[in-house]
N, C-alpha and C positions, 0 to 999 in steps of 0.2 A: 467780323468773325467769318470764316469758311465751314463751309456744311458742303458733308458729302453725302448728295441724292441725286433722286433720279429724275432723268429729264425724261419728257415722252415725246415719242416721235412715232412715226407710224401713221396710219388714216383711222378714220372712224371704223370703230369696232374689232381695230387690228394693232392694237399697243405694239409698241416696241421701246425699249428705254434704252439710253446711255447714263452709262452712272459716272457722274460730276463730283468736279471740286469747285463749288460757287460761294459768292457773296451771300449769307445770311438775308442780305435783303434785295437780292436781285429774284425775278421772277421765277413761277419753276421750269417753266421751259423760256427764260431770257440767257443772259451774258454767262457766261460761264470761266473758270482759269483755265481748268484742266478735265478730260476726258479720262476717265480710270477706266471705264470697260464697260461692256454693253450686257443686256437680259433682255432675254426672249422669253415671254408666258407663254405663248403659244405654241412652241415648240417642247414634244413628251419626250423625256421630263425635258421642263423648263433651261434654258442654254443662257449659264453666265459666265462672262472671260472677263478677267480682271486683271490689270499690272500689278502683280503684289508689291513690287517697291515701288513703284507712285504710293499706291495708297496707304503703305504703311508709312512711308516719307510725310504727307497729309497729317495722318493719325498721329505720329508722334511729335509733331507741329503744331497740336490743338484743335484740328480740325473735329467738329461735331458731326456725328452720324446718325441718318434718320433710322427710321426703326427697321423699315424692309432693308434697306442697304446694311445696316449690322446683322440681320438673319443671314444676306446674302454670302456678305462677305465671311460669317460663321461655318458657313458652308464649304465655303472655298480653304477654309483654312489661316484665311489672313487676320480674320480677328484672332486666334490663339497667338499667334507669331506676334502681333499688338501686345496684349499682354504681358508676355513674357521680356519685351523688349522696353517695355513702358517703365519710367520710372516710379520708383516708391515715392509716393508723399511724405513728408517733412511736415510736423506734427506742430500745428500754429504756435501750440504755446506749451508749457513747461507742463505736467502734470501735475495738479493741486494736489497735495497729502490733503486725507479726510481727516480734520477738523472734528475734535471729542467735544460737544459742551459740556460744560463742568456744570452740575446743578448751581444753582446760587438760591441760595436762604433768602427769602422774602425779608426785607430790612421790616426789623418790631420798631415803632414810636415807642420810646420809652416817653408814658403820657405823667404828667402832675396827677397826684390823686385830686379827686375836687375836694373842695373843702365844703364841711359837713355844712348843715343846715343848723342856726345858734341853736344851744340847747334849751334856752329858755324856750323858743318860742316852742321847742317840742314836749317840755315839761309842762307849760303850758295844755297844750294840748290834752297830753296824757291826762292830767286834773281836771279839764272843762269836760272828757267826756264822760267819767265814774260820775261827774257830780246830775250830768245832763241826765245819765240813765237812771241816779236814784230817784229825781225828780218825776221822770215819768212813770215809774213805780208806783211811785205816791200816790199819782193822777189816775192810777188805772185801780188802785187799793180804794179810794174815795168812790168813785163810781158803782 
């Protein structure tokens, strides 16, 4: 991939840059393809010459821009002249319609009723207690 930055030249304490079209993984002041134009900080205000068609050539080729290089070139006018000439993206995929969920009713188990407890044992029952409480009546009348 090609990146467009800057390279630094100059001595200690006295920058001076050319702004490059390089290899993504070449050094920042290594190999470079192409030379798009020089910045001077040190010069009031600041002196940047750029070839606008190299580096719009670059930029519309896919080249990446570092961040001071897109201010610069903002400056100079070549990033708006990028935009306008860039193409529109194409839209990966189709647009999804939004999708209604529809409520869904909790499915009911229609259950067996159980079946009852025999009645005997509960007629039972109902007898053994009247007779259980007269008895202790009895025992409480005796006393």
């Amino acid at each position: 991939m090609v990146r467009i930055r800057l390279k630094r030249m100059g001595t200690k304490g006295r920058p001076f840059y050319r702004i490059v079209a390089a290899p993504s993984t070449a050094a920042r002041d290594g190999r470079f393809t192409e030379q798009l134009g020089t910045y001077d900080p040190l010069t009031e205000p600041a002196t940047v010459k750029v070839n606008a068609e190299r580096a719009l050539y670059w930029l519309l080729n896919g080249a990446q821009v570092s961040e001071r290089v897109q201010r610069l070139l903002e400056k100079e006018g070549v990033w708006e002249e990028f935009l306008k000439q860039k193409p529109a993206k194409k839209p990966r995929r189709k647009p999804v319609k939004a999708r209604v969920k529809e409520e869904k009713k909790p499915k009911v188990r229609k259950r067996k009723p159980r079946p009852q407890p025999e009645e005997t044992s509960a007629e039972a029952a109902e007898t053994e207690a009247p007779g259980e409480a007269a008895e202790t009546a009895e025992a409480t009348e005796q006393a």
